[in-house]
C-alpha positions in Angstrom: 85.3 17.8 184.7 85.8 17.6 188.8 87.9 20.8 189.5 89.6 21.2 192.9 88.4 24.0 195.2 91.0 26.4 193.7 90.1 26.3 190.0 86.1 26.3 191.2 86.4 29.5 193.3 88.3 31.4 190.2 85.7 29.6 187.6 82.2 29.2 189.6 79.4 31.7 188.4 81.5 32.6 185.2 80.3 32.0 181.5 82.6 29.6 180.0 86.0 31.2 179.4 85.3 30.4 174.6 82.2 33.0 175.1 83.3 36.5 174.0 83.2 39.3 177.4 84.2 40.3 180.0 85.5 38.3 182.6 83.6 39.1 185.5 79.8 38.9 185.2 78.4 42.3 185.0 76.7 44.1 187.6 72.8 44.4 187.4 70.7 46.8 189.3 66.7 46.7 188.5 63.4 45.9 189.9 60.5 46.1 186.7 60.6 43.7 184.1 59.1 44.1 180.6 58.0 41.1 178.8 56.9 41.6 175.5 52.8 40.2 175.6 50.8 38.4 178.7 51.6 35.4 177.6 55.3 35.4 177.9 54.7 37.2 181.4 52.2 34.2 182.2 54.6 31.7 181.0 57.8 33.3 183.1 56.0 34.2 185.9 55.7 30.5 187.0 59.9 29.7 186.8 60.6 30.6 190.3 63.0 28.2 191.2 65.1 28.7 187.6 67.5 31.7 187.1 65.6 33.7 185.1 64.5 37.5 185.5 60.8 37.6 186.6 61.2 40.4 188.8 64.0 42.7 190.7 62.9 40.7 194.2 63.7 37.1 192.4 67.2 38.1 191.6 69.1 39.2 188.4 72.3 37.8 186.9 74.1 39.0 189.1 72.6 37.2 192.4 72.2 34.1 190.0 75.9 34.2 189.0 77.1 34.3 193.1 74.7 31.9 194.0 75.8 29.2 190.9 79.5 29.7 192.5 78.3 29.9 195.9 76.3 26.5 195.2 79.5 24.5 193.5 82.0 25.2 196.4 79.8 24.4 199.0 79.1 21.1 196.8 75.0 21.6 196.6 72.6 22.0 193.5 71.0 25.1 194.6 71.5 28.6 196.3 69.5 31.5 198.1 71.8 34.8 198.8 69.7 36.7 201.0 70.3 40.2 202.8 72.9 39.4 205.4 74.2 36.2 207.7 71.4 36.5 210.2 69.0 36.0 207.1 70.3 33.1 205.6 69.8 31.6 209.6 66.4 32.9 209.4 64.8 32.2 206.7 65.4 28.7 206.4 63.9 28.5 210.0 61.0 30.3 209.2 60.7 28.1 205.5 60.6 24.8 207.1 58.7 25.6 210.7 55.7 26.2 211.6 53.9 27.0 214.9 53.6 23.4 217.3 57.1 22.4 216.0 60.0 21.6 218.1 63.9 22.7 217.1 66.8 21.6 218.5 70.0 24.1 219.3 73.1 23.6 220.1 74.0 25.6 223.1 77.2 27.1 221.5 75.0 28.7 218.9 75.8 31.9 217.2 74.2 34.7 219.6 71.5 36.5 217.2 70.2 32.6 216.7 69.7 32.0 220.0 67.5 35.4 220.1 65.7 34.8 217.0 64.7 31.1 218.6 63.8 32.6 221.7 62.4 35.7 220.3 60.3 35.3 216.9 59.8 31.5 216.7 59.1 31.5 220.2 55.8 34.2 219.9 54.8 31.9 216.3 54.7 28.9 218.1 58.0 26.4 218.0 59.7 25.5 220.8 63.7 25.3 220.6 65.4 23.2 223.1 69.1 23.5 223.6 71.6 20.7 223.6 75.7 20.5 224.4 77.5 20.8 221.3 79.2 17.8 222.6 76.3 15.5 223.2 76.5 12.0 223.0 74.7 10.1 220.0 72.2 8.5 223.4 71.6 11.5 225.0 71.0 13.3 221.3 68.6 10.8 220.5 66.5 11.4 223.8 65.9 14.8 223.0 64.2 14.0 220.1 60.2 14.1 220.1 57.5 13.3 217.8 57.0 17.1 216.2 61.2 17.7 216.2 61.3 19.0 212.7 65.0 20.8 212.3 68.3 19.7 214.2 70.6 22.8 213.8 74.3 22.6 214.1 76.8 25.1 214.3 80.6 24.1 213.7 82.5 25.2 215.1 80.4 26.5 218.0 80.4 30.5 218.4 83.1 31.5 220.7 83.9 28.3 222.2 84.4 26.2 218.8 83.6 22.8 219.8 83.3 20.5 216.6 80.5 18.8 216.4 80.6 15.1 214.8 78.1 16.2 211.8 77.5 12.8 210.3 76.7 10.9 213.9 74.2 13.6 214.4 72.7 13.8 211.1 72.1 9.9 211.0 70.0 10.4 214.6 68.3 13.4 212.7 67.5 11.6 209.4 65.9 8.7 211.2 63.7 10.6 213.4 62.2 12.6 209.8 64.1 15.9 210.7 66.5 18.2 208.7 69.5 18.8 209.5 71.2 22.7 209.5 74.5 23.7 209.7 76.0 27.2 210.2 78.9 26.5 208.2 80.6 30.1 207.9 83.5 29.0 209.9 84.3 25.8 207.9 83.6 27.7 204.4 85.1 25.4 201.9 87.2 23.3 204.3 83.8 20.9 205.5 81.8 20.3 202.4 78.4 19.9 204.2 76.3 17.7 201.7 79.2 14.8 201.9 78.4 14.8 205.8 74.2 14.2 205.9 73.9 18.3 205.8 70.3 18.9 204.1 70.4 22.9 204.3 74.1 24.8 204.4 74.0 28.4 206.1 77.0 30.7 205.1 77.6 34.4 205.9 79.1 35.7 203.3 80.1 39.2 205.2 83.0 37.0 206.4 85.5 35.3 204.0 83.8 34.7 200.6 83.7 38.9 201.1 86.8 39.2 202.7 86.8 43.3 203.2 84.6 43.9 205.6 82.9 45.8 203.6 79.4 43.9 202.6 76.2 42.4 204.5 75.4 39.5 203.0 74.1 35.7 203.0 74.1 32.4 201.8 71.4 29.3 202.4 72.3 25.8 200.0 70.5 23.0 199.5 71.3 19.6 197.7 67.4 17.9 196.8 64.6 19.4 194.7 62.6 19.2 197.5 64.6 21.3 199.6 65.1 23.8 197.2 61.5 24.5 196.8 60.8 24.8 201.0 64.3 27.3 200.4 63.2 28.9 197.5 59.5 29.3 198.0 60.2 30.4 201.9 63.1 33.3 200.9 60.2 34.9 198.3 57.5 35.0 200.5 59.6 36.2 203.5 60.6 39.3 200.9 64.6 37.9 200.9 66.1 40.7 198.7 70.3 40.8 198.5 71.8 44.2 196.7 73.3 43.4 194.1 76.2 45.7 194.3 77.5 43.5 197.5 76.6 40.2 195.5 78.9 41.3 193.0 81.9 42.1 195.6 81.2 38.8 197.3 82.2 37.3 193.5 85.1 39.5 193.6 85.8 38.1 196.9 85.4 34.8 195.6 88.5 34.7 193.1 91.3 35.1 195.8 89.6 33.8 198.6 91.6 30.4 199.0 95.2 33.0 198.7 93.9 34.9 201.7 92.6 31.9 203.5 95.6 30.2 202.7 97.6 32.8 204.2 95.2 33.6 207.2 95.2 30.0 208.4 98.7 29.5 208.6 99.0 32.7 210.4 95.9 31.9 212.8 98.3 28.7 213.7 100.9 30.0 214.1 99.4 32.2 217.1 97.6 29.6 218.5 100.3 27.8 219.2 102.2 31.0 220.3 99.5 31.6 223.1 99.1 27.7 223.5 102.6 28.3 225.4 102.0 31.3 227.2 101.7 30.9 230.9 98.9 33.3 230.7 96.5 31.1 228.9 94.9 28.2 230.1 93.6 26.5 226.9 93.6 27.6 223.1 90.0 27.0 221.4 91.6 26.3 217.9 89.7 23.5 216.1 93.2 22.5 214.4 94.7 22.1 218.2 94.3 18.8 220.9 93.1 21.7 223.2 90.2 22.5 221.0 86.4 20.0 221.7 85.6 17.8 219.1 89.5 18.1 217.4 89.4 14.5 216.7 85.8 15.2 214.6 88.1 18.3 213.0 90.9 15.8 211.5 88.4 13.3 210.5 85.8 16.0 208.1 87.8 19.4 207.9 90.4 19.4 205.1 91.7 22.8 206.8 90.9 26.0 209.4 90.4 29.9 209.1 92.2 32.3 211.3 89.0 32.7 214.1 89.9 30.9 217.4 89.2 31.8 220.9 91.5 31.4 224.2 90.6 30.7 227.9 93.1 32.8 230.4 94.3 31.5 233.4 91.2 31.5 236.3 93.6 33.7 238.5 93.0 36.9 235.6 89.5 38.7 235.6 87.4 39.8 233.0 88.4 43.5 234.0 91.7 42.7 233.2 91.5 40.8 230.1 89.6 44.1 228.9 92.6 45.9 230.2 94.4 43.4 227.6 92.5 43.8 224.6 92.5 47.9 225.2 96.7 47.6 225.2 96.4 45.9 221.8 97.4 48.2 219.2 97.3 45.9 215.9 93.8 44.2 217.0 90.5 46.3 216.2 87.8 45.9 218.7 84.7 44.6 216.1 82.4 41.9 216.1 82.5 40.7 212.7 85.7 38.4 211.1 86.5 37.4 207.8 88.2 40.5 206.8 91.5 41.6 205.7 92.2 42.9 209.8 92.8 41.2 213.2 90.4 41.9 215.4 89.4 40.9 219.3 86.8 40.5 221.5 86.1 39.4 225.0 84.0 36.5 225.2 83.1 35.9 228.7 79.9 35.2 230.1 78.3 33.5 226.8 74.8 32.6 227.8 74.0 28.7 227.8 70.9 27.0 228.7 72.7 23.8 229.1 74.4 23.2 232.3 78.0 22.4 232.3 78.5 23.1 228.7 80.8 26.2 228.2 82.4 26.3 230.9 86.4 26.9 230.6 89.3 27.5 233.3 89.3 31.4 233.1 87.7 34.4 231.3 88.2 34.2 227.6 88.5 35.9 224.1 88.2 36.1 220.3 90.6 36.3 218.2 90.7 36.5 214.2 93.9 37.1 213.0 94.1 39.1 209.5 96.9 39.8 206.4 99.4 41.5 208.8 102.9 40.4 209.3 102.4 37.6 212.0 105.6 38.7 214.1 104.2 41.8 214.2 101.1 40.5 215.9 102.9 38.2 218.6 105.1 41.2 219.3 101.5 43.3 220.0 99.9 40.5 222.0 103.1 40.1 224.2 103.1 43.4 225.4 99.3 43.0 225.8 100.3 40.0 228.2 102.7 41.9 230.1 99.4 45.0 230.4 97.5 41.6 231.7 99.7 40.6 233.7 99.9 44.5 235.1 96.3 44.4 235.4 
């Protein structure tokens, strides 16, 4: 049976609820494997892409168990965890590229993807160009060249959360022979990638699906055999490894991660639109608000938001000051993950672009994800911090 996104995040990775056990699948630590003669060792030896225990490096039950789960929300057949969210960006790059290869970026990227592309891939031999997250489908298309192998998305974009419209771009993609990526660790379960021409899904599961800011950890899906086998084939040789201990507390994280998403998008709105009126801010980057590139693109594919979001400030307030805000914050920890339990912020001005014009807001800007605490509690903190802004 279909289940709804609620009963699949409680059930996904679980042994049917007749078997006899525990409820939670157990946690398994090892790296030998004994097989009982050479030819049973021959014979599993060559089931790489199936779920089985070869060898500590291919995964246990445990890894298998979050990536079954991690596969069904995000709507695909397959999963890789790997170490952390930078991983589950890189591997996939390095899996499907190759030196002489071209890679298009959007220019809003996540910032350790834009130094991996310009860094590593750059020294092996692939060129990444950058685009504006809010290309047009004709301008999109002349980017494109003969050896363009990956188009990678990202949204929202890092920081400046313009939506990108997905399908549009992945119809360009498809018809020039390259694969489409998304980062899709913002949209977690809200923007179910596969429906939208997404051939390889990129999650970082330090964020939500954690939800304690206390694991590293990654997620690449695919929805084609063929895919699976450039994932899965790529991760092994690459060394992927993910510790079990923080698969199994990403599971954990699983079963009350709509509750807490729930809750932390509701509250995420509900500051938004409390800065949205300030006469400190210039523009709210919320994805769910007019304000926001791309909102139309959010209504149309998003079935709902998380509580990250960023602000522009008036031009007339420098970046000195808006540090002078952030400092007077006592509710908000200064940190550059999200996800968690916590609000956090971060200044956000002077995000590198290689795209002219794209980026570019009224005044210096921030970060803000907004956490489990009371949310009048938080609008009381960030008013004071206005009036230490203001000050400044």
């Amino acid at each position: 049976m279909a289940k709804k996104i609620e009963t699949a995040l409680v059930h996904a990775g679980r042994r049917p609820t007749k078997d006899y056990g525990f409820v939670n699948p157990k946690l398994a630590r090892g790296s030998t494997v004994l097989y009982p003669d050479m030819e049973t060792k021959l014979a599993i030896g060559k089931r790489i892409f199936e779920p089985v225990d070869i060898y500590g490096l291919c995964g246990n039950e445990t890894h298998f168990a979050l990536e079954a789960a991690i596969a069904e929300v995000e709507g695909g057949s397959h999963a890789q965890v790997t170490g952390s969210g930078l991983s589950a960006i890189t591997v996939p790059l390095l899996a499907y590229l190759k030196a002489g290869d071209h890679l298009l970026v959007p220019d809003s990227v996540y910032g350790p993807t834009r130094t991996f592309c310009d860094g590593m891939l750059r020294r092996y031999g692939v060129e990444t160009s950058y685009y504006d997250p809010s290309i047009t489908p004709t301008a999109l298309e002349a980017l494109f060249r003969p050896n363009t192998r990956v188009l990678f998305t990202e949204s929202p974009g890092s920081h400046t959360f313009e939506v990108q419209d997905i399908p549009t771009l992945a119809e360009i993609a498809h018809a020039r022979g390259a694969k489409v990526f998304l980062d899709n660790t913002w949209g977690i379960h809200h923007f179910q990638p596969f429906t939208k021409g997404v051939d390889v899904s990129i999650q970082a599961l330090t964020k939500y699906p954690g939800g304690h800011s206390d694991i590293i950890l990654g997620a690449v899906v695919v929805n084609s055999e063929e895919d699976w086998r450039w994932l899965r084939l790529g991760a092994l040789e690459l060394g992927n490894y993910a510790s079990p201990d923080d698969c199994w507390l990403a599971l954990r994280g699983l079963r009350t991660l709509h509750v807490r998403l729930k809750a932390q998008e509701a509250a995420g709105l509900k500051v938004a639109n409390w800065l949205a009126e300030r006469p400190e801010v210039a523009r709210v980057l919320h994805p769910a608000l007019p304000s926001c590139p791309g909102h139309e693109f959010f209504l149309r594919d998003f079935t709902g938001s998380c509580g990250l979001f960023g602000i522009a400030f008036q031009p007339q307030f420098s970046p000195e000051a808006v540090m002078r805000f952030i400092d007077s914050l006592q509710l908000f920890g200064i940190g550059a993950s999200w996800g968690g339990y916590e609000s956090l912020v971060l200044p956000t001005t002077g995000t590198i672009r290689r795209s002219e014009g794209t980026g570019v807001f009224e005044g210096p800007m921030a970060r803000f994800h907004i956490g489990l605490e009371n949310v009048d509690d938080l609008i009381e903190d960030l008013e004071q911090g206005l009036a230490a802004l203001r000050a400044a």
